[in-house]
C-alpha positions as CSV (number, residue, x, y, z in Angstrom):
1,X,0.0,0.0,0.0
2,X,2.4,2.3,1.1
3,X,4.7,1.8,-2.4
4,X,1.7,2.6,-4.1
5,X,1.1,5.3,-2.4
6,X,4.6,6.7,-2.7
7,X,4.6,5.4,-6.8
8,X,1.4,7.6,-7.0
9,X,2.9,10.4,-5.4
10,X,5.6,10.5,-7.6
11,X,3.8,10.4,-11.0
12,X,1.9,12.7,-9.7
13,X,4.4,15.4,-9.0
14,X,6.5,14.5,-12.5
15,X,3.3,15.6,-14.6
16,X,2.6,18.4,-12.4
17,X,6.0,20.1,-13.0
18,X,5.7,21.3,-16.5
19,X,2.0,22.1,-15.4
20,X,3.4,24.3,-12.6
21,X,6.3,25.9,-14.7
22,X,3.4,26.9,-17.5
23,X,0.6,27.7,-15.1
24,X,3.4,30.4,-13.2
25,X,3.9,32.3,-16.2
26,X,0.1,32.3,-17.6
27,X,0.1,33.9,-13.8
28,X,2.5,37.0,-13.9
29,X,1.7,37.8,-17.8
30,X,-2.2,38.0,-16.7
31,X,-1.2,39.7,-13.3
32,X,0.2,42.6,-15.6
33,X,-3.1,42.9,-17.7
34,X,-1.3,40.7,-20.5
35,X,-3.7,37.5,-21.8
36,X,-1.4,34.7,-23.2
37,X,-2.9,31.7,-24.5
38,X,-0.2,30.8,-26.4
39,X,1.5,29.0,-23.8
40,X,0.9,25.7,-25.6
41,X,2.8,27.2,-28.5
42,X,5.6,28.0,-26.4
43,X,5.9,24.5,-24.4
44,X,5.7,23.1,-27.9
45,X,9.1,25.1,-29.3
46,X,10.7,25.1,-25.7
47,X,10.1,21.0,-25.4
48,X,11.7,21.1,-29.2
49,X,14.6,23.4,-28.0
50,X,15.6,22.0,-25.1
51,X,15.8,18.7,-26.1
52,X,17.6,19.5,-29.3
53,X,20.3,21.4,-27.3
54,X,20.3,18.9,-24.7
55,X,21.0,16.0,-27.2
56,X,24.1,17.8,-28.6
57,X,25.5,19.0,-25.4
58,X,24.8,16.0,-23.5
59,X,23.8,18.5,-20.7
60,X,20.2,18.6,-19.6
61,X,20.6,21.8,-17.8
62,X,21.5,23.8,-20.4
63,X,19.0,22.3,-22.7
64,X,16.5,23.5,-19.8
65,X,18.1,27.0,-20.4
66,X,17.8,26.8,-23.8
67,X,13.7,25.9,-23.5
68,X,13.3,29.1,-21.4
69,X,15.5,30.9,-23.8
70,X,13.2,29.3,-26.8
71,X,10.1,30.6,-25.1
72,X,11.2,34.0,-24.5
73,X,11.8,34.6,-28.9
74,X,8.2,33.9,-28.9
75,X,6.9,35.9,-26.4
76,X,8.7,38.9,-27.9
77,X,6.5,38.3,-30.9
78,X,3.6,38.1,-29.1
79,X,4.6,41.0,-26.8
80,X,5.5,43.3,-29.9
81,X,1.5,42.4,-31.4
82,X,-0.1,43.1,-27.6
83,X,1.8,45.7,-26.5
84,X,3.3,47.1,-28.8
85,X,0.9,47.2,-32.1
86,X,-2.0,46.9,-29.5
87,X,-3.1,44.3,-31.4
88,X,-5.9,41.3,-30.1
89,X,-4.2,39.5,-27.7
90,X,-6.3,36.5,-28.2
91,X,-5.5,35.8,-31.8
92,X,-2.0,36.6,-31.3
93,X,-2.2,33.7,-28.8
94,X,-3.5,31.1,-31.4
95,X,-0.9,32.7,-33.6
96,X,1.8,31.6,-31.7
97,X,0.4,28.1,-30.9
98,X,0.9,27.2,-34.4
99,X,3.8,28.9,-34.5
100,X,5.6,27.0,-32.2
101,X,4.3,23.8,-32.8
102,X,4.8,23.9,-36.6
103,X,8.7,25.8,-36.0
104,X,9.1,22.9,-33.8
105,X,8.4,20.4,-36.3
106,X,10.2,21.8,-39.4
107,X,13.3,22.5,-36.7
108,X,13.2,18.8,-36.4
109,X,12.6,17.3,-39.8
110,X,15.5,19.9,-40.7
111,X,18.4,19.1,-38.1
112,X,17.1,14.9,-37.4
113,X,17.3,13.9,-41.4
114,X,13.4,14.4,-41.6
115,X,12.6,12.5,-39.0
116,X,9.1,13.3,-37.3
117,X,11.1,13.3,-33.8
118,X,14.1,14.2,-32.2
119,X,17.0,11.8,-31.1
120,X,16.7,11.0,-27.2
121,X,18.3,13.0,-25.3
122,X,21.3,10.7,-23.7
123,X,21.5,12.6,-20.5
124,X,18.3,13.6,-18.8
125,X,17.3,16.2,-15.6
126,X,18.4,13.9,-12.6
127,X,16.0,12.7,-9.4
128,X,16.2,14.5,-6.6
129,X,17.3,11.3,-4.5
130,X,20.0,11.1,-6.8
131,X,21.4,14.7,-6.4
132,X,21.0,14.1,-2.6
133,X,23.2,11.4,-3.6
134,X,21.3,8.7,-1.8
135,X,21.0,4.8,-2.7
136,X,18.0,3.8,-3.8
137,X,19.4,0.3,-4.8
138,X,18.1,-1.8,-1.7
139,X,14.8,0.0,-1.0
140,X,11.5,-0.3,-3.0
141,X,10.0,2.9,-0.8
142,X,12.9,5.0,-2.1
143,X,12.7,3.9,-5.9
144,X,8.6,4.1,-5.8
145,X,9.2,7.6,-4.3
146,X,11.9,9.4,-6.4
147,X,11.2,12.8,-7.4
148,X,12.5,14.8,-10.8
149,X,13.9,18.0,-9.3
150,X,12.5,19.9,-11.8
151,X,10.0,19.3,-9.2
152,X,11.7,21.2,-6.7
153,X,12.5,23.5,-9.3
154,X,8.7,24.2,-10.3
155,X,8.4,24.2,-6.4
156,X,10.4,26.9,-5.4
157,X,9.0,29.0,-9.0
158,X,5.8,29.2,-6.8
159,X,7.4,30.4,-4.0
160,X,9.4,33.6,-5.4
161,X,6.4,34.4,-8.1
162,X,3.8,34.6,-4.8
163,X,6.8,36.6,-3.1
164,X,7.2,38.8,-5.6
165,X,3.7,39.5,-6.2
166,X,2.4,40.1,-2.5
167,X,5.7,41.0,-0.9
168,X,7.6,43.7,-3.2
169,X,7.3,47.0,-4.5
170,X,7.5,45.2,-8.1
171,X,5.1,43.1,-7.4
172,X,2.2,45.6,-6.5
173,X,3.3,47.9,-9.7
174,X,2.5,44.4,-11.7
175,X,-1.0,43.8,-10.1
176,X,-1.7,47.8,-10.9
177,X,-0.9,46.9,-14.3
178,X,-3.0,43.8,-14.6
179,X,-5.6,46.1,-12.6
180,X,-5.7,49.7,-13.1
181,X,-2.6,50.4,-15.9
182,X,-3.8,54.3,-16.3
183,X,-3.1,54.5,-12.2
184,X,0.0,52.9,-12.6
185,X,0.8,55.1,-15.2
186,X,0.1,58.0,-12.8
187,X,2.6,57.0,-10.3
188,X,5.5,56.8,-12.6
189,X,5.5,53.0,-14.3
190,X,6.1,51.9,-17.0
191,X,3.1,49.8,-18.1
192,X,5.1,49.1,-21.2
193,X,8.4,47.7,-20.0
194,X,7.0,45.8,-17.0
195,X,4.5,44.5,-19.4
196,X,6.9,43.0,-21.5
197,X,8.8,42.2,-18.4
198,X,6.0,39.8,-17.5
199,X,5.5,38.5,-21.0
200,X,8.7,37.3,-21.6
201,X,9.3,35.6,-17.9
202,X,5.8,34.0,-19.1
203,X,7.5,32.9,-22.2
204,X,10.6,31.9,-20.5
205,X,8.8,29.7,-17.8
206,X,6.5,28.2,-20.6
207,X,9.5,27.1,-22.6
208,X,11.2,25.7,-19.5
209,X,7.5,24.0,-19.0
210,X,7.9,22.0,-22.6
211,X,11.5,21.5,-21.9
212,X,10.6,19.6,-18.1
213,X,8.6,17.9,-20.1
214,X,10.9,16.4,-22.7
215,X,14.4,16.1,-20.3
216,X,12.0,14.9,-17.0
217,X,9.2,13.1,-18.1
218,X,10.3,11.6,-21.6
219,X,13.1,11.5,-23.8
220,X,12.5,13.2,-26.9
221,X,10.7,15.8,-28.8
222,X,7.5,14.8,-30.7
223,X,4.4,16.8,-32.6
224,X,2.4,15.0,-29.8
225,X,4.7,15.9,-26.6
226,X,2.7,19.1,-25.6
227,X,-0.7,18.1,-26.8
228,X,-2.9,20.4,-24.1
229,X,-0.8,20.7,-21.8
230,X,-0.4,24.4,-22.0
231,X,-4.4,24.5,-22.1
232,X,-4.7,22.8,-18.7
233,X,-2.0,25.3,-17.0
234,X,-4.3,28.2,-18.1
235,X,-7.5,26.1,-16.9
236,X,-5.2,26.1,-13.6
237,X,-4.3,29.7,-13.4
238,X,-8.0,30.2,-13.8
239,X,-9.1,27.2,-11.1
240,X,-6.3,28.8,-9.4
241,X,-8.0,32.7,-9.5
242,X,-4.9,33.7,-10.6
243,X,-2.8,32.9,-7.8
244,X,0.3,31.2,-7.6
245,X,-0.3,28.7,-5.5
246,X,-3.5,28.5,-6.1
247,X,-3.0,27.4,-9.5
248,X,0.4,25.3,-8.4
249,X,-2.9,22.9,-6.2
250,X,-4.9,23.3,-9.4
251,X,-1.4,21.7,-11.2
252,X,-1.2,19.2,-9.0
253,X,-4.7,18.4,-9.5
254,X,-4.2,17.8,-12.7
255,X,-1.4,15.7,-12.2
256,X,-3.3,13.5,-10.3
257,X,-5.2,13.0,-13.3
258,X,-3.1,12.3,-15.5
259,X,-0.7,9.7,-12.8
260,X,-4.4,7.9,-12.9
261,X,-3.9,6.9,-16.6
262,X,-0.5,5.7,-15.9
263,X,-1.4,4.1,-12.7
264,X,-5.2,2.4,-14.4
265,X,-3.1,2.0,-18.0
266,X,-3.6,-2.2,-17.2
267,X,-7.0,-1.9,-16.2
268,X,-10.4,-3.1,-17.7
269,X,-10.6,0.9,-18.6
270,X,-10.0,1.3,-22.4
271,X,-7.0,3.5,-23.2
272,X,-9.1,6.2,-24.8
273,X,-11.1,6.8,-22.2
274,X,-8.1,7.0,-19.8
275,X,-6.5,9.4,-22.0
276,X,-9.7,11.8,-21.8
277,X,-9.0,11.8,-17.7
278,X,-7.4,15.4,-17.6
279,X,-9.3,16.9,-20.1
280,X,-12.7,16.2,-19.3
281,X,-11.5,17.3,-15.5
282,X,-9.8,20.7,-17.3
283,X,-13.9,21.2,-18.5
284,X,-15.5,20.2,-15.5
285,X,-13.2,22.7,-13.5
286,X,-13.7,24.9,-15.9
287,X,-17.4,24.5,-15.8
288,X,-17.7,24.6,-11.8
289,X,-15.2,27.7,-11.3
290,X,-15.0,30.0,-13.8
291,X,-17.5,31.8,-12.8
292,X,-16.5,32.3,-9.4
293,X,-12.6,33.4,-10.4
294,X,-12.1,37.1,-10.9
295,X,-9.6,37.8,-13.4
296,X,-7.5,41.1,-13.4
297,X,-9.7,44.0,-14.5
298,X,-7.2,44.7,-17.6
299,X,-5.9,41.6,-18.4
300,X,-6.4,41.2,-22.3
301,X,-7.1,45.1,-22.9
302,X,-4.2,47.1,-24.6
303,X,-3.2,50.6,-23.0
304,X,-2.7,53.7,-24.6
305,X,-0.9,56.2,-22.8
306,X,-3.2,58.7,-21.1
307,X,-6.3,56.8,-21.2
308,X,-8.3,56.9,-18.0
């Protein structure tokens, strides 16, 4: 019972890492007034990037860094339509969904000899037990409850994003701007620079999302790797009411989810209806909260300078 438990626990927290990593920065883009739903775009390339740069380097980490990095090209784009150009935030979003998947994909067929995939990567992110430098040889408990310390990683994200927003100077000029921009504006900030701020740490954690994904979870980069996962971690900013931790609980919900169709995978259950687990809960969250979450007054709206 108790390896099951601990198995469970585990799963759990691997699929909940690239959640959390995506759900943090659909948090502090919408905090500063900025709608991105192009996360899933972003993932995509980052997942693509990072294990791409991880494969050659044989270094996971700085395949992880490259992820983020990946994310951040595309949330310039999307930050130069919003902000910028003042354009719709919301089709700028789809926009960069197919961006990133289909960039991904051509990257891939270009630099892998047209394969549909990457190469695994031959190193991947270590376990935390492993880091900690502890044996797991002679103990089931240990091996059932190894971590990925991206975990930690995504973790400690929650942490410094619910810092910064409730505990800093920074972080109540960022609500303002998700809030009340023309106030902001009043009091001497710069709604365009700390939006793009928040855009591009969005795009940076969203890469690193797709890239926990693809040097954590599996091994390789394919047109499949992302497939929703960027839509649950807004469901969970949303489930979350835009919260940090808030939507890290609504992640690990989701997680849950999604370790039951790994856990019930030899069950009587047919594999497509295990696979509709986390989305069907994504719409029944959806359904039962969304109306009770209250989004930042500005988030999606573009500001022009001097508007009340």
């Amino acid at each position: 019972m108790l390896l099951t438990v601990l198995l469970t626990l585990s799963i759990t927290l691997m699929y909940s890492a690239p959640l959390i990593f995506a759900a943090m920065g659909g948090v502090i883009t919408q905090r500063a007034g900025v709608d991105n739903i192009g996360i899933e775009g972003m993932m995509a390339f980052g997942a693509f990037a990072g294990t791409t740069i991880g494969y050659f380097t044989g270094n996971p980490w700085i395949g992880l860094l490259a992820s983020g990095l990946a994310g951040v090209l595309l949330a310039l784009i999307h930050g130069l339509v919003s902000i910028t150009l003042k354009g719709n935030q919301t089709i700028s979003g789809i926009a960069i969904n197919f961006i990133g998947l289909a960039l991904g994909i051509f990257l891939t067929r270009q630099i892998f000899d047209g394969a549909s995939q990457t190469n695994s990567v031959t190193k991947k992110i270590p376990k935390l037990f492993d880091v900690l430098g502890l044996d797991k040889r002679d103990s089931a408990a240990l091996q059932s409850g190894d971590i990925d310390f991206t975990v930690i990683l995504a973790l400690l994200v929650v942490f410094l994003l619910w810092f910064i927003l409730y505990k800093t100077t920074l972080g109540l000029r960022i609500r303002a701007c998700g809030d009340h921009p023309a106030a902001a504006d009043t009091l001497g900030v710069n709604v365009t620079h700390l939006r793009y701020a928040c855009v591009m740490a969005s795009g940076f954690l969203a890469g690193v999302g797709g890239g926990a994904m693809t040097l954590a979870v599996i091994s390789n980069f394919t047109p499949t790797v992302i497939s929703g996962q960027g839509f649950i971690a807004l469901a969970a900013v949303i489930f979350g009411n835009w919260k940090p931790i808030g939507a890290a609980l609504a992640c690990l919900l989701f997680g849950f989810a999604q370790a039951l169709t790994v856990l019930l995978s030899n069950s009587f259950l047919p594999s497509s209806i295990l696979a509709m687990i986390p989305y069907a809960l994504t719409l029944i969250v959806l359904v039962l909260f969304v109306g009770r979450a209250e989004p930042p007054r500005a988030v999606g709206q573009p500001y022009f300078k001097g508007q009340a």
